[in-house]
C-alpha positions as CSV (number, residue, x, y, z in Angstrom):
1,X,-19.1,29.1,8.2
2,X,-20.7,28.8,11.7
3,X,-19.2,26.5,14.2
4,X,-21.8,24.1,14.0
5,X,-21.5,23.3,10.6
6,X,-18.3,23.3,10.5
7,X,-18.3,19.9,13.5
8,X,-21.2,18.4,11.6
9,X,-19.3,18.4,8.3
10,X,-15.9,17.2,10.0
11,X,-18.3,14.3,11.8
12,X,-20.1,13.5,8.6
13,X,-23.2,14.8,10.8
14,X,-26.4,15.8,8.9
15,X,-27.4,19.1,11.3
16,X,-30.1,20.4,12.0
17,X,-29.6,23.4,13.5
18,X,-32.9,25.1,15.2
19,X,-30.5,28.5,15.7
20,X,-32.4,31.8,15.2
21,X,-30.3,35.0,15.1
22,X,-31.3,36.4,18.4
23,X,-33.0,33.6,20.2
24,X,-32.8,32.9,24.1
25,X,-34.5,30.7,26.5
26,X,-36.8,34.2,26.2
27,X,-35.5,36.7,23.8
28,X,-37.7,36.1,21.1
29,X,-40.0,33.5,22.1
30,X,-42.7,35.0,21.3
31,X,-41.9,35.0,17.7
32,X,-40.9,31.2,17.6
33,X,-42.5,29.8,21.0
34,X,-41.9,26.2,20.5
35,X,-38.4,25.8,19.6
36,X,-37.9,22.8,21.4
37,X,-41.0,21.3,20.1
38,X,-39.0,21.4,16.7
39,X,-36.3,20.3,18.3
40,X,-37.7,17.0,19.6
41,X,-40.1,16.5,16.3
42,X,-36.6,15.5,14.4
43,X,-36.4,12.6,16.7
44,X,-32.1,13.4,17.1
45,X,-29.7,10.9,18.0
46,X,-27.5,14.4,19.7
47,X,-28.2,17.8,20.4
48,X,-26.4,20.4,21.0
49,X,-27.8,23.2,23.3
50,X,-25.6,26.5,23.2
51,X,-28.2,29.2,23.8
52,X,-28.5,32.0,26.5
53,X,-26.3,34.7,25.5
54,X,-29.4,36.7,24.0
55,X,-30.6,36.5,26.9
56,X,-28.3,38.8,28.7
57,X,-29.5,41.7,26.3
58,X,-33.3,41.6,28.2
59,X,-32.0,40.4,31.3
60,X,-32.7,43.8,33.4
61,X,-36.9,44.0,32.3
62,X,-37.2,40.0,32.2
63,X,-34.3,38.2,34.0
64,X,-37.3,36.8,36.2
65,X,-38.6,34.8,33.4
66,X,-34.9,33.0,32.4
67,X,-34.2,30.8,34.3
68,X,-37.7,29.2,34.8
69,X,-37.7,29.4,31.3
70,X,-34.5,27.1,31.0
71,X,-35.5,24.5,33.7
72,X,-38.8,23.9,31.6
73,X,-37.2,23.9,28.2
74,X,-34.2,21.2,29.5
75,X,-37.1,19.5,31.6
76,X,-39.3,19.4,28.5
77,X,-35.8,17.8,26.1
78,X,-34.8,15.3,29.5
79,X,-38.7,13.8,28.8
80,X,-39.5,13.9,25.8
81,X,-36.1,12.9,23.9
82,X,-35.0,9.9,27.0
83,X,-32.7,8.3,24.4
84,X,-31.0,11.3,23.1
85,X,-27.5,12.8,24.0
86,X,-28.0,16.0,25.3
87,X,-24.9,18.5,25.6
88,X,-25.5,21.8,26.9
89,X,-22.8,24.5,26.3
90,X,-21.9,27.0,28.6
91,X,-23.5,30.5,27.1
92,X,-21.2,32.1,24.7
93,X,-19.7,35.9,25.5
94,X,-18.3,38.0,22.9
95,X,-16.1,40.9,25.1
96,X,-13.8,41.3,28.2
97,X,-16.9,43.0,29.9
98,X,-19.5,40.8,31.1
99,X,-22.3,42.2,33.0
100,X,-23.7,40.0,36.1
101,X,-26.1,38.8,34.2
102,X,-23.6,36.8,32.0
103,X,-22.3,34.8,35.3
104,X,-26.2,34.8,36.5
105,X,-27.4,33.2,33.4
106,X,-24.3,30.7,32.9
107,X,-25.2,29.6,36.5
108,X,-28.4,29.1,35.7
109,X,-27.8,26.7,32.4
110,X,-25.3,25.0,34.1
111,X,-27.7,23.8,36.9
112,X,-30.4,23.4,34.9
113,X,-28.4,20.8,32.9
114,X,-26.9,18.7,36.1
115,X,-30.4,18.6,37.4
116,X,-31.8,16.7,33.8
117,X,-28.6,14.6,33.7
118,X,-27.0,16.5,30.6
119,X,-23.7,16.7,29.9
120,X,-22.2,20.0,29.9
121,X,-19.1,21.9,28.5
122,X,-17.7,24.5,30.7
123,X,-15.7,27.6,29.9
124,X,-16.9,28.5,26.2
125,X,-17.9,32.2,27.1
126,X,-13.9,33.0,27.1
127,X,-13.5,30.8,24.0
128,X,-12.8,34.0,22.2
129,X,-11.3,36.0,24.8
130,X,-8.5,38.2,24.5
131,X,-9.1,38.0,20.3
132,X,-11.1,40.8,18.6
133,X,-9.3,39.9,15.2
134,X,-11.7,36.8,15.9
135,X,-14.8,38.8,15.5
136,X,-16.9,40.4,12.7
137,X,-17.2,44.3,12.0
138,X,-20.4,44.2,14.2
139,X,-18.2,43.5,17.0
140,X,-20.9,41.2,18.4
141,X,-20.5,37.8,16.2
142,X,-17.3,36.0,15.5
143,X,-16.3,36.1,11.7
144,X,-15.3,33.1,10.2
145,X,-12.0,32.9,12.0
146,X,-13.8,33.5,14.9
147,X,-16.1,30.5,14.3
148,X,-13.3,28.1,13.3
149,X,-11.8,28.7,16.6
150,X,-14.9,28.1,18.2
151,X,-15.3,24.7,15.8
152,X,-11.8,23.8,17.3
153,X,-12.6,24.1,20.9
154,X,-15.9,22.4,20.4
155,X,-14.5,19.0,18.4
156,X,-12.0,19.4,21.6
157,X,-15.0,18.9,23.8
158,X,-16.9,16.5,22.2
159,X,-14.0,14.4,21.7
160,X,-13.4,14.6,25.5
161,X,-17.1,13.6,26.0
162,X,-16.7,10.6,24.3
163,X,-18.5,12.0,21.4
């Protein structure tokens, strides 16, 4: 019931979706390097980047690494998919407190994806603010609620995009 899926199917949208519990632009990239090179082998019409909030759970031993990390990665989508649409969600967040690093990395997608030309939609880290009946018993994922929501708001942007 993730939030992906659940745009894809109301689209009629065969996804694809390259999402590894876990991943960041670093978090985890030594276990599946090339992500993007996946990415661009399907040859996609649209994708969707909402990635980065992992990212916040290494940020104090390798926050130095992030946000070179995410320039290469959108550089590396910008070249080597020209006629794709690329949409870049802001980072996701799951709880009233957000560490620096949360603002820091948001920043960091944000002008990562003006510089390449991306579209981007804004303001999905408070997406589930203020509603923890949204989120699963690990208090760290949304549950299927949660992810409906999240569905909502994102057919909302797309929609607004033109998509």
């Amino acid at each position: 019931m993730r939030w992906s899926s659940i745009v894809s199917e109301m689209r009629g949208w065969e996804e694809i979706n390259h999402g590894i519990d876990g991943l960041g632009f670093v978090r985890r990239r030594d276990e599946f390097p090339d992500v993007p090179g996946e990415v661009i082998a399907d040859d996609p019409d649209i994708v969707i980047v909402a990635l980065g909030i992992n990212d916040n759970f290494i940020f104090e031993s390798r926050g130095d690494e992030i946000q070179p990390q995410i320039d290469a990665d959108f550089e590396r989508l910008a070249r080597e998919l020209p006629d794709a649409r690329i949409v870049v969600v802001e980072p996701f967040w799951y709880t009233k407190v957000r560490p620096d690093s949360v603002a820091a990395i948001i920043g960091w997608v944000r002008s990562a994806a003006e510089a390449e030309g991306f579209e981007y939609i804004s303001g999905a880290s408070h997406w589930l603010d203020g509603h923890p009946e949204w989120m699963a018993d690990d208090a760290l994922h949304p549950n299927d609620a949660g992810y409906a929501e999240i569905a909502r708001r994102m057919e909302e942007e797309l929609r607004a995009l033109g998509l």
